[in-house]
C-alpha positions, 0 to 999 in steps of 0.5 A: 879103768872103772868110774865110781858114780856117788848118788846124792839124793838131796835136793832144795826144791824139786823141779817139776820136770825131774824125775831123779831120785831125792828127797830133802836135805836135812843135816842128820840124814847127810851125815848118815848117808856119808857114812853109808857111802864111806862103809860101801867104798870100803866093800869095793875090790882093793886097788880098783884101778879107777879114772873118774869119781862122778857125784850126781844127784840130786844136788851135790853141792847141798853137802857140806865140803867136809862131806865130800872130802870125807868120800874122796878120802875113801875112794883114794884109800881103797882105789888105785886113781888114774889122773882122775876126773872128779865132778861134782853137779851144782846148783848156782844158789850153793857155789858159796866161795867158802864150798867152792875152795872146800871142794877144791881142796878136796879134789874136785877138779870139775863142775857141772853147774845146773844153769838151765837158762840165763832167763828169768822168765825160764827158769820161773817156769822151770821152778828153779830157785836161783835167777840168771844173774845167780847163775852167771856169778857162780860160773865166774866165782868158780873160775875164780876159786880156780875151776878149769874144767866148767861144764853148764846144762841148758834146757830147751822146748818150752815154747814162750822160749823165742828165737832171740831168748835162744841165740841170748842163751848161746851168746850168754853161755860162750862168754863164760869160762866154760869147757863143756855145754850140755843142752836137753830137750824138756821131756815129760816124764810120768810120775812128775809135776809136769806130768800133770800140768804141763807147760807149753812146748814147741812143737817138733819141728821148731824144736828141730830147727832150735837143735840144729840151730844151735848145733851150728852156733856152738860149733862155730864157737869151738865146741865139739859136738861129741854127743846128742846132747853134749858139746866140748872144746877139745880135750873136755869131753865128759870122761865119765859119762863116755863111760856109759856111752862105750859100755865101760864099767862103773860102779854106783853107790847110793839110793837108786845108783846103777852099775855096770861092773864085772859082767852085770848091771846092777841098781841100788832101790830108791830108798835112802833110809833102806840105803843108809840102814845096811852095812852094805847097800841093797841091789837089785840084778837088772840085766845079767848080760850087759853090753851087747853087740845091740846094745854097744851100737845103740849106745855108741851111735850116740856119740860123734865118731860112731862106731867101727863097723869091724867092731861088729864083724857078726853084723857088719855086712847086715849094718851097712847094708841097712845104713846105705839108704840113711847115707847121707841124711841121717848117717855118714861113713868114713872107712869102717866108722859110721856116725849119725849126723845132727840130723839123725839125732834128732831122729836116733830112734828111728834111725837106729830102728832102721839100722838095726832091723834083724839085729836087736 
Protein backbone atom coordinates (compact mmCIF):
# COMPACT_ATOMS: atom_id res chain seq x y z
CA UNK A 1 0.00 0.00 0.00
CA UNK A 2 1.41 3.63 -0.88
CA UNK A 3 0.36 6.78 1.41
CA UNK A 4 -0.21 9.95 -0.80
CA UNK A 5 1.31 13.41 1.48
CA UNK A 6 -0.20 16.63 0.08
CA UNK A 7 2.31 19.73 1.09
CA UNK A 8 0.14 22.82 2.00
CA UNK A 9 2.48 25.64 1.79
CA UNK A 10 0.33 28.41 3.59
CA UNK A 11 0.81 29.62 6.67
CA UNK A 12 -1.07 32.74 8.86
CA UNK A 13 1.91 33.56 10.74
CA UNK A 14 5.40 31.94 10.59
CA UNK A 15 6.56 30.59 13.89
CA UNK A 16 10.08 31.37 14.88
CA UNK A 17 11.08 27.61 15.48
CA UNK A 18 9.78 26.14 12.14
CA UNK A 19 11.68 25.74 9.18
CA UNK A 20 9.08 24.06 7.07
CA UNK A 21 8.17 25.31 3.83
CA UNK A 22 5.42 28.11 3.41
CA UNK A 23 4.68 31.30 2.56
CA UNK A 24 1.33 33.35 3.07
CA UNK A 25 -2.11 32.45 2.37
CA UNK A 26 -3.65 34.35 -0.05
CA UNK A 27 -7.27 33.12 -1.73
CA UNK A 28 -5.49 33.15 -5.71
CA UNK A 29 -2.74 31.31 -4.85
CA UNK A 30 -4.68 28.51 -3.10
CA UNK A 31 -6.73 28.26 -5.67
CA UNK A 32 -3.76 27.60 -8.11
CA UNK A 33 -2.02 25.42 -5.90
CA UNK A 34 -5.54 22.88 -5.80
CA UNK A 35 -5.31 23.07 -9.12
CA UNK A 36 -1.74 21.86 -9.48
CA UNK A 37 -2.24 19.25 -7.15
CA UNK A 38 -5.53 18.01 -8.59
CA UNK A 39 -3.50 18.10 -12.38
CA UNK A 40 -0.24 16.06 -10.53
CA UNK A 41 -2.88 13.38 -8.61
CA UNK A 42 -4.32 12.71 -12.02
CA UNK A 43 -0.24 11.82 -13.38
CA UNK A 44 -0.25 9.11 -10.47
CA UNK A 45 -0.31 5.38 -11.91
CA UNK A 46 -3.96 4.37 -12.03
CA UNK A 47 -5.65 2.24 -9.55
CA UNK A 48 -2.62 2.94 -7.15
CA UNK A 49 -3.71 0.83 -4.23
CA UNK A 50 -3.49 3.55 -1.55
CA UNK A 51 -4.26 3.27 2.58
CA UNK A 52 -3.31 7.04 3.88
CA UNK A 53 -3.91 10.74 2.51
CA UNK A 54 -1.85 12.89 4.73
CA UNK A 55 -2.17 17.09 4.26
CA UNK A 56 0.75 18.48 5.86
CA UNK A 57 2.19 21.86 5.61
CA UNK A 58 2.37 24.39 6.43
CA UNK A 59 -1.24 24.97 7.83
CA UNK A 60 -3.89 22.98 5.99
CA UNK A 61 -6.88 23.77 7.40
CA UNK A 62 -6.24 27.71 6.23
CA UNK A 63 -7.82 26.07 2.89
CA UNK A 64 -11.31 26.31 2.36
CA UNK A 65 -13.20 22.83 2.48
CA UNK A 66 -14.09 23.04 -0.98
CA UNK A 67 -10.46 22.88 -1.68
CA UNK A 68 -9.75 19.63 0.04
CA UNK A 69 -12.83 17.95 -0.97
CA UNK A 70 -11.73 18.81 -4.45
CA UNK A 71 -8.25 16.74 -3.92
CA UNK A 72 -9.84 14.10 -2.17
CA UNK A 73 -12.30 13.67 -5.02
CA UNK A 74 -9.12 13.38 -7.21
CA UNK A 75 -7.29 10.76 -4.99
CA UNK A 76 -10.52 8.79 -4.97
CA UNK A 77 -10.82 8.93 -9.14
CA UNK A 78 -7.49 8.04 -9.70
CA UNK A 79 -6.49 5.70 -6.49
CA UNK A 80 -7.88 2.30 -5.30
CA UNK A 81 -8.33 3.66 -1.39
CA UNK A 82 -8.08 1.07 1.38
CA UNK A 83 -10.40 1.99 4.62
CA UNK A 84 -8.07 4.94 4.16
CA UNK A 85 -6.66 7.28 6.98
CA UNK A 86 -7.01 10.80 6.07
CA UNK A 87 -5.30 13.52 8.21
CA UNK A 88 -5.42 17.03 7.94
CA UNK A 89 -2.86 19.29 10.32
CA UNK A 90 -4.67 22.09 12.06
CA UNK A 91 -4.36 25.27 13.78
CA UNK A 92 -7.12 25.89 16.58
CA UNK A 93 -7.83 29.53 15.60
CA UNK A 94 -9.24 27.67 11.59
CA UNK A 95 -11.42 24.63 13.24
CA UNK A 96 -14.43 27.01 12.72
CA UNK A 97 -17.55 24.37 12.84
CA UNK A 98 -18.56 25.25 9.44
CA UNK A 99 -14.81 23.77 8.12
CA UNK A 100 -15.06 21.29 10.53
CA UNK A 101 -18.50 19.58 9.00
CA UNK A 102 -16.88 20.62 5.48
CA UNK A 103 -13.81 18.53 6.07
CA UNK A 104 -15.81 15.76 7.43
CA UNK A 105 -18.08 15.53 4.62
CA UNK A 106 -14.94 15.42 2.87
CA UNK A 107 -13.64 12.50 4.31
CA UNK A 108 -11.33 13.55 6.80
CA UNK A 109 -11.29 11.08 9.25
CA UNK A 110 -8.40 12.34 11.32
CA UNK A 111 -6.92 15.60 12.61
CA UNK A 112 -3.62 16.58 14.07
CA UNK A 113 -4.39 20.17 15.87
CA UNK A 114 -1.26 22.26 16.32
CA UNK A 115 -1.96 22.69 20.35
CA UNK A 116 1.82 23.23 21.23
CA UNK A 117 1.03 24.16 24.97
CA UNK A 118 -2.22 24.81 26.93
CA UNK A 119 -0.10 28.12 28.36
CA UNK A 120 -0.39 31.18 27.54
CA UNK A 121 2.72 32.44 28.48
CA UNK A 122 4.22 29.40 26.17
CA UNK A 123 2.74 29.70 23.47
CA UNK A 124 3.35 33.97 23.66
CA UNK A 125 7.05 32.82 23.09
CA UNK A 126 6.43 30.19 20.57
CA UNK A 127 4.83 33.09 18.62
CA UNK A 128 1.69 31.30 18.14
CA UNK A 129 -1.57 32.99 17.17
CA UNK A 130 -4.01 31.27 19.18
CA UNK A 131 -4.51 31.11 23.26
CA UNK A 132 -4.74 27.86 25.27
CA UNK A 133 -8.53 28.28 25.67
CA UNK A 134 -8.69 28.57 21.59
CA UNK A 135 -6.64 25.55 21.67
CA UNK A 136 -8.83 23.66 24.42
CA UNK A 137 -12.49 24.48 22.25
CA UNK A 138 -11.28 23.21 19.17
CA UNK A 139 -10.33 19.94 20.44
CA UNK A 140 -13.94 19.51 21.70
CA UNK A 141 -15.61 21.56 18.67
CA UNK A 142 -13.85 18.70 16.78
CA UNK A 143 -15.19 15.84 18.94
CA UNK A 144 -18.29 17.35 18.52
CA UNK A 145 -18.49 17.91 14.56
CA UNK A 146 -17.96 14.01 14.96
CA UNK A 147 -13.79 13.43 15.13
CA UNK A 148 -12.82 10.02 16.64
CA UNK A 149 -9.29 10.01 15.38
CA UNK A 150 -7.62 13.48 17.44
CA UNK A 151 -4.06 13.69 17.40
CA UNK A 152 -2.34 17.19 19.58
CA UNK A 153 1.36 18.33 19.27
CA UNK A 154 3.06 19.31 22.40
CA UNK A 155 6.48 21.44 22.60
CA UNK A 156 8.73 20.84 25.19
CA UNK A 157 12.55 22.79 26.06
CA UNK A 158 12.08 26.29 26.85
CA UNK A 159 13.32 26.65 30.32
CA UNK A 160 10.51 29.34 31.89
CA UNK A 161 8.42 25.88 31.23
CA UNK A 162 8.70 24.59 35.07
CA UNK A 163 7.79 21.11 36.55
CA UNK A 164 4.08 22.22 37.17
CA UNK A 165 3.48 23.92 33.68
CA UNK A 166 4.63 20.34 32.58
CA UNK A 167 2.41 18.11 34.65
CA UNK A 168 -0.51 21.01 33.81
CA UNK A 169 0.12 20.19 29.96
CA UNK A 170 -0.22 16.26 30.71
CA UNK A 171 -3.36 16.68 32.83
CA UNK A 172 -4.79 19.18 30.23
CA UNK A 173 -4.10 16.92 27.26
CA UNK A 174 -5.35 13.48 28.74
CA UNK A 175 -8.84 15.06 29.34
CA UNK A 176 -9.35 15.73 26.21
CA UNK A 177 -11.08 13.64 23.59
CA UNK A 178 -7.66 12.71 21.95
CA UNK A 179 -6.38 9.29 20.63
CA UNK A 180 -2.71 10.40 19.82
CA UNK A 181 -0.28 12.99 21.61
CA UNK A 182 2.88 13.97 19.70
CA UNK A 183 5.50 15.72 22.20
CA UNK A 184 8.79 17.53 20.46
CA UNK A 185 11.45 18.80 21.86
CA UNK A 186 12.42 22.56 20.55
CA UNK A 187 15.19 22.33 18.47
CA UNK A 188 17.10 25.31 16.79
CA UNK A 189 17.27 25.06 13.12
CA UNK A 190 19.49 27.23 10.83
CA UNK A 191 18.22 29.48 8.69
CA UNK A 192 14.76 30.55 11.49
CA UNK A 193 14.17 33.28 13.74
CA UNK A 194 15.15 31.42 16.71
CA UNK A 195 18.20 30.90 14.98
CA UNK A 196 19.00 34.44 15.70
CA UNK A 197 17.52 35.10 18.60
CA UNK A 198 17.04 32.42 20.69
CA UNK A 199 15.05 31.80 23.64
CA UNK A 200 16.23 30.03 26.90
CA UNK A 201 16.26 26.36 26.78
CA UNK A 202 16.75 23.80 29.35
CA UNK A 203 19.47 22.15 29.76
CA UNK A 204 19.82 18.33 28.75
CA UNK A 205 19.74 16.93 31.70
CA UNK A 206 16.47 18.50 32.73
CA UNK A 207 15.00 18.13 29.32
CA UNK A 208 15.99 14.48 29.87
CA UNK A 209 14.38 14.21 33.20
CA UNK A 210 11.04 16.35 31.41
CA UNK A 211 11.35 13.10 28.58
CA UNK A 212 10.99 10.42 30.88
CA UNK A 213 8.76 12.04 33.08
CA UNK A 214 6.36 12.60 30.95
CA UNK A 215 6.88 9.34 29.26
CA UNK A 216 5.99 7.68 32.66
CA UNK A 217 2.59 10.10 32.74
CA UNK A 218 1.18 9.29 29.56
CA UNK A 219 1.73 5.64 29.66
CA UNK A 220 0.07 5.63 32.89
CA UNK A 221 -2.82 7.30 31.19
CA UNK A 222 -3.20 4.49 28.43
CA UNK A 223 -0.97 6.06 25.69
CA UNK A 224 1.28 3.83 23.85
CA UNK A 225 4.46 5.15 23.62
CA UNK A 226 5.23 3.38 19.79
CA UNK A 227 7.80 6.32 18.83
CA UNK A 228 10.40 8.76 20.23
CA UNK A 229 8.17 11.20 19.83
CA UNK A 230 4.53 10.00 19.51
CA UNK A 231 2.16 8.39 21.87
CA UNK A 232 -1.22 6.34 21.23
CA UNK A 233 -4.02 4.37 22.73
CA UNK A 234 -4.26 1.33 20.80
CA UNK A 235 -5.19 1.21 17.58
CA UNK A 236 -4.19 4.80 16.83
CA UNK A 237 -0.96 4.89 15.93
CA UNK A 238 -0.18 7.20 12.93
CA UNK A 239 -0.51 4.92 9.86
CA UNK A 240 0.98 7.36 7.67
CA UNK A 241 3.74 8.65 9.40
CA UNK A 242 4.69 4.61 10.34
CA UNK A 243 5.09 4.47 6.72
CA UNK A 244 8.34 6.56 6.81
CA UNK A 245 9.64 4.93 9.88
CA UNK A 246 8.99 0.99 7.94
CA UNK A 247 10.44 2.61 4.83
CA UNK A 248 7.04 1.87 2.83
CA UNK A 249 6.28 4.02 -0.08
CA UNK A 250 4.64 7.28 -0.31
CA UNK A 251 4.28 9.79 -2.87
CA UNK A 252 4.53 13.67 -2.26
CA UNK A 253 3.00 16.41 -4.06
CA UNK A 254 3.26 19.98 -3.68
CA UNK A 255 6.50 22.68 -3.18
CA UNK A 256 9.18 20.85 -0.99
CA UNK A 257 7.06 17.53 -0.76
CA UNK A 258 9.30 14.12 -0.57
CA UNK A 259 8.65 10.73 -2.05
CA UNK A 260 9.45 7.44 -1.51
CA UNK A 261 8.20 5.60 -4.35
CA UNK A 262 9.34 2.83 -7.07
CA UNK A 263 12.74 2.31 -5.72
CA UNK A 264 13.65 6.30 -5.51
CA UNK A 265 13.46 9.14 -2.99
CA UNK A 266 12.42 12.04 -4.87
CA UNK A 267 11.55 16.01 -3.78
CA UNK A 268 9.58 18.75 -5.26
CA UNK A 269 12.04 22.31 -4.88
CA UNK A 270 10.60 24.60 -2.37
CA UNK A 271 8.98 26.90 -4.98
CA UNK A 272 5.18 27.07 -4.81
CA UNK A 273 5.06 29.32 -8.02
CA UNK A 274 7.50 27.04 -9.99
CA UNK A 275 4.98 24.24 -8.56
CA UNK A 276 1.85 25.84 -9.52
CA UNK A 277 3.47 26.99 -13.23
CA UNK A 278 4.10 23.15 -14.32
CA UNK A 279 1.53 20.94 -15.79
CA UNK A 280 3.75 18.38 -13.85
CA UNK A 281 5.51 19.25 -10.38
CA UNK A 282 9.26 19.59 -11.03
CA UNK A 283 11.75 16.78 -8.76
CA UNK A 284 14.83 16.70 -7.91
CA UNK A 285 16.52 12.39 -7.44
CA UNK A 286 17.58 12.84 -3.81
CA UNK A 287 18.97 8.93 -3.23
CA UNK A 288 18.39 6.51 -6.06
CA UNK A 289 18.63 3.58 -3.69
CA UNK A 290 16.55 3.98 -0.69
CA UNK A 291 15.93 1.73 2.12
CA UNK A 292 18.98 0.08 3.12
CA UNK A 293 19.53 -2.45 5.57
CA UNK A 294 21.53 1.13 7.44
CA UNK A 295 19.05 2.81 6.63
CA UNK A 296 15.74 0.36 7.82
CA UNK A 297 17.29 -0.01 11.33
CA UNK A 298 18.04 3.62 11.55
CA UNK A 299 14.51 4.13 10.95
CA UNK A 300 13.03 1.21 12.58
CA UNK A 301 14.86 1.54 16.09
CA UNK A 302 12.89 4.55 16.43
CA UNK A 303 10.00 2.88 16.86
CA UNK A 304 8.71 0.85 20.04
CA UNK A 305 8.97 -2.89 18.60
CA UNK A 306 12.09 -2.30 17.04
CA UNK A 307 13.51 -4.33 14.64
CA UNK A 308 13.83 -8.28 13.72
CA UNK A 309 17.30 -9.14 14.00
CA UNK A 310 16.24 -12.08 11.37
CA UNK A 311 15.32 -9.14 9.02
CA UNK A 312 18.95 -8.37 9.11
CA UNK A 313 20.55 -11.93 8.49
CA UNK A 314 23.90 -9.74 6.81
CA UNK A 315 24.43 -8.09 9.83
CA UNK A 316 22.79 -9.88 12.38
CA UNK A 317 25.52 -11.40 14.21
CA UNK A 318 27.72 -8.06 13.82
CA UNK A 319 24.29 -6.16 15.78
CA UNK A 320 23.84 -8.16 18.40
CA UNK A 321 27.15 -8.34 19.40
CA UNK A 322 27.16 -4.49 19.36
CA UNK A 323 23.73 -4.24 20.98
CA UNK A 324 24.91 -6.51 24.15
CA UNK A 325 26.79 -4.01 26.07
CA UNK A 326 23.66 -1.45 25.59
CA UNK A 327 21.44 -4.03 27.11
CA UNK A 328 19.53 -3.20 29.23
CA UNK A 329 20.39 0.59 29.55
CA UNK A 330 19.94 1.64 26.34
CA UNK A 331 18.26 -1.30 24.39
CA UNK A 332 16.06 -4.58 25.26
CA UNK A 333 15.87 -7.80 23.37
CA UNK A 334 13.15 -9.89 23.04
CA UNK A 335 13.87 -13.07 20.79
CA UNK A 336 14.84 -11.92 17.62
CA UNK A 337 13.28 -8.29 18.11
CA UNK A 338 15.58 -5.26 19.60
CA UNK A 339 13.94 -2.06 20.53
CA UNK A 340 15.60 0.95 22.38
CA UNK A 341 14.02 2.06 25.50
CA UNK A 342 12.95 5.59 26.60
CA UNK A 343 16.25 5.99 27.84
CA UNK A 344 18.12 5.20 24.65
CA UNK A 345 16.22 7.63 22.89
CA UNK A 346 16.96 10.01 24.46
CA UNK A 347 20.35 9.09 23.17
CA UNK A 348 19.39 7.29 19.74
CA UNK A 349 22.36 8.98 17.79
CA UNK A 350 24.76 7.65 20.13
CA UNK A 351 23.16 4.40 20.37
CA UNK A 352 22.59 3.81 16.87
CA UNK A 353 26.45 4.95 16.48
CA UNK A 354 27.41 2.35 18.59
CA UNK A 355 25.22 -0.28 17.35
CA UNK A 356 25.95 0.05 13.96
CA UNK A 357 29.72 0.34 13.82
CA UNK A 358 31.02 -1.77 10.58
CA UNK A 359 27.46 -1.45 9.12
CA UNK A 360 26.65 2.31 8.05
Amino acid sequence: MTGVYLHVPFCAKKCPYCDFYSCGYTKSAADAYTEAVCRNLTALPQNLEVDTVYFGGGTPSLLSDAAVSRMLDAVAKRCHLYHPEITLEANPRTMTEEKLCGWKRAGINRLSVGIQSFQDEILTVLGRNHTAKQGMDAIFRAAAAGFENLSLDLMLGLSLHTEAMLEEEIRMAVSMPVTHISVYLLKIEDETPYALETPDLLDEDNMAERYLYLHDRLTEEGFLHYEISNFAKQGYESRHNCKYWRCEPYYGIGPAAHSCYQGKRFAVPRDLSAFCAHTLQPTELTDDNPCSAAERIMLGMRLSDGISLSDFPDCRETLLRHAKPLIPKYLRLEGERLMMIPEGWLLSNSVLVSLMRGIL
